[in-house]
Structure formats: C-alpha cells, structure tokens
Steps between C-alpha positions, in 0.01 A plus 500: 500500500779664739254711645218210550784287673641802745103525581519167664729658744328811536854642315305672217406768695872603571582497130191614298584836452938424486680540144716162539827519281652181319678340804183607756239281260761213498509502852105526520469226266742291753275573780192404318583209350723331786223606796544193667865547535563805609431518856814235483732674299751799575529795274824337371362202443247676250782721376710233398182323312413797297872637470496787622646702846298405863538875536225518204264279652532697845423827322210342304369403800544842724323663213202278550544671857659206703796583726670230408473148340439349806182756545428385168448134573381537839196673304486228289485243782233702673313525221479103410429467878192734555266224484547139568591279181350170449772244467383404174578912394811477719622203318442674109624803656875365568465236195763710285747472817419104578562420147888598493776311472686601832181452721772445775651825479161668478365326773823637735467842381141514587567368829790741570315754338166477764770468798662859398169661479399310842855571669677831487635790657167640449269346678789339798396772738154353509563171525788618804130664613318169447786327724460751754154453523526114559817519752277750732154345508375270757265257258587510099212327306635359178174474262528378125291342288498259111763576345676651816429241755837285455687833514295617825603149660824530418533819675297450781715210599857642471352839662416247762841379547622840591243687683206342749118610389475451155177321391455421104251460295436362179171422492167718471283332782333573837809419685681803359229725598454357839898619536484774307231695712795467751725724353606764734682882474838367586457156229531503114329384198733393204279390162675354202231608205530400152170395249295410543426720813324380794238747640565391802810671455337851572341387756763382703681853469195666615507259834875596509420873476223515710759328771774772394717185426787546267437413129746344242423450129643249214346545202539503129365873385391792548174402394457218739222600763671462762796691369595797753273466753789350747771684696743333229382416157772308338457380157677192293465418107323211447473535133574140331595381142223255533140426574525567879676778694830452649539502836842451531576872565265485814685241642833641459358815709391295793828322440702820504340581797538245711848515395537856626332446836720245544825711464417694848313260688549477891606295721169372633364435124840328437440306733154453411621375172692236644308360696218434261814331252613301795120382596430428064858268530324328805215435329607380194 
C-alpha cells in the first residue's frame, strides 16, 4: 500500500530500494495518507502531528534526495501540475483539505503560501528585469486571455496611468493581430498565461521575435508552453484548494509591480499620473 500510494507521485522510485527505520515509515505513512495536505503544511507542522523532531522529517526527506523540504513539495506541486486537472479531479483532489474545520485558516495559508513561492528574493531580479523591460520600450502590448483577461485589464490600465503606449488585450480576435503585426524592435510583448493556454500565445512571441521586440512571461510552470521562451519568464503559484486555480498570486505580481515602478517614477510620468486622476475627477 505505501509503495502503490508514493507511485502516484512518482516517489516510489526514490524509495524502492531504501531500508526505512521505525520513525522513516511513520513519516512515509504521513506523506501517503495526508497527500492532499502536504504541499500546505511545514515540516513542523507534520512533526508536531506525528510527535516527533522537524529535524526528522527534513532528513527523511534529503534521503529521498531533496535538498530541502521546500524541494520536496515543490516536486510534489510539479508533479500534480504536469497535466491539466479537470475541476471535477481538482475538486476530489483537495476534498480532505475543504472538509476541515478551520477552512479559514487553510484557505489563508494557501494563499500566503502561493504568494511566497510567486514573490521572493529569488526570482526579484527578474521581475526588476521585467520592469526594466517595460520602463525602456516604446509600445508594451499587454495580451491575456480566460482566466487571465481581468488580470491583463487590470494591468494594462494602471501601466497606462504611468507610461504612454501601452495597448491591452484581453481578447483573442482579429483586432489583436491587426496590432500585433505592429510590434517593432524597440516595443514589448507582455503575456499573462495560465490553462488553459491559448495557441495564439506562441504565435504572438514568434511575431515579437521575428521583430526582435522584447519578451516578458507570466506563467504558472515550467511546463506551460510558453514557459521560457521570453527575455523574462516569471512564474506565480496558482495552485488552489478548490475546483479552479487561484489566481490570486498572479495578481499580487502585477500588483507588486506596479507598486515598484511606482517608487522611482519621473517627473513627466508623475505628472502623467495626475493628470489622468484630475481628468477621471472631471468626468465623474
């Protein structure tokens, strides 16, 4: 049974052939029978559950041939996000986690938990990169589709309030081509791609390519086709407790963003910015 359940997450190979002592199995058990929790708990969390030191559940887990724990269940999450879940298997998948008691406390931690892995030292110097990007070009195309079309509006609008040029999309129709086929060396195309993928998405980097205009990349894996074939990949947990994917990590990137552009902003965008809030007060 421990080794069937492991096999699920392609874990059995890693301990097939490992002698596991007393406190080893009852950590193995742990993993296998709380699968759906994991990716949300900490290794003291699971320490304090099975009573025994976080520092065995960290060894457990190097032995397996992680770094760390956070290797551990960033395997994990990769592994439940190779392929796109119906909602119907999302929803039995995170059943366990929807049936406990503190659903509000889950729900936080997942949320904070997708922001970390979206927002951290790690990946800040691409996202300063990204920023770079979008204060030097001339035109900056914001393109985003389904489930990323609200987010891609949101942007493209405050964008607009600071710099002049930016043209959004959220829509997959012959008016976005017809500006796409624009695009120019000195512009930049910024997608926001989560499932299901557009692929149109492709295609509009290989326009942007072809015009040796910057490219920018938000998207939720490794795995996602259009992941790393931009100047700047950056990439934001959208794993949910739910039937749908959360895209509340996405947001707070563009948000954090925005909010960093706007630390060193000029004088000509600050007064940009004004002007627009004193024309929206005059229109009201």
């Amino acid at each position: 049974y421990f080794k069937e359940c492991f096999m699920i997450h392609s874990l059995e190979k890693r301990i097939q052939n490992k002698d596991l002592t007393k406190t080893e199995t009852l950590i193995a058990n742990f993993f296998c029978n709380n699968k759906n929790r994991i990716y949300f708990l900490t290794s003291i969390d699971i320490a304090k559950e099975l009573n025994i030191s976080d520092t065995s559940v960290i060894r457990f887990v190097k032995s397996l041939g992680f770094k760390n724990f956070k290797d551990f269940k960033d395997n994990l999450k990769e592994e439940v996000s190779n392929r796109i879940l119906t909602p119907s298997e999302k929803l039995s998948l995170n059943e366990e986690i929807l049936n406990k008691n503190n659903l509000i406390e889950t729900y936080r931690n997942s949320i904070i938990n997708n922001i970390d892995e979206t927002i951290n030292i790690e990946s800040f110097d691409k996202i300063k990169k990204a920023i770079h990007i979008l204060n030097t070009s001339n035109k900056k195309y914001i393109i985003g589709f389904k489930s990323t079309s609200g987010i891609a509006s949101f942007f493209g609008l405050r964008l607009g309030f600071i710099l002049k040029n930016v043209i959004t999309h959220n829509q997959n129709n012959s008016e976005l081509i017809k500006n796409i086929v624009d695009i120019q060396k000195n512009d930049c195309l910024l997608l926001i791609a989560h499932p299901k993928y557009s692929k149109t998405y492709s295609l509009l980097i290989e326009l942007a390519k072809k015009a040796e205009a910057k490219v920018i990349v938000i998207t939720d894996k490794t795995t996602s086709p259009v992941a790393n074939l931009g100047d700047v990949t950056l990439f934001t947990d959208t794993r949910g407790i739910s039937y749908f994917n959360s895209i509340l990590s996405t947001q707070a990137l563009i948000e954090f963003i925005l909010t960093t552009m706007s630390k060193n902003l000029d004088n000509s965008s600050k007064e940009r910015l004004q002007k627009i809030n004193d024309l929206l007060n005059e229109n009201k």
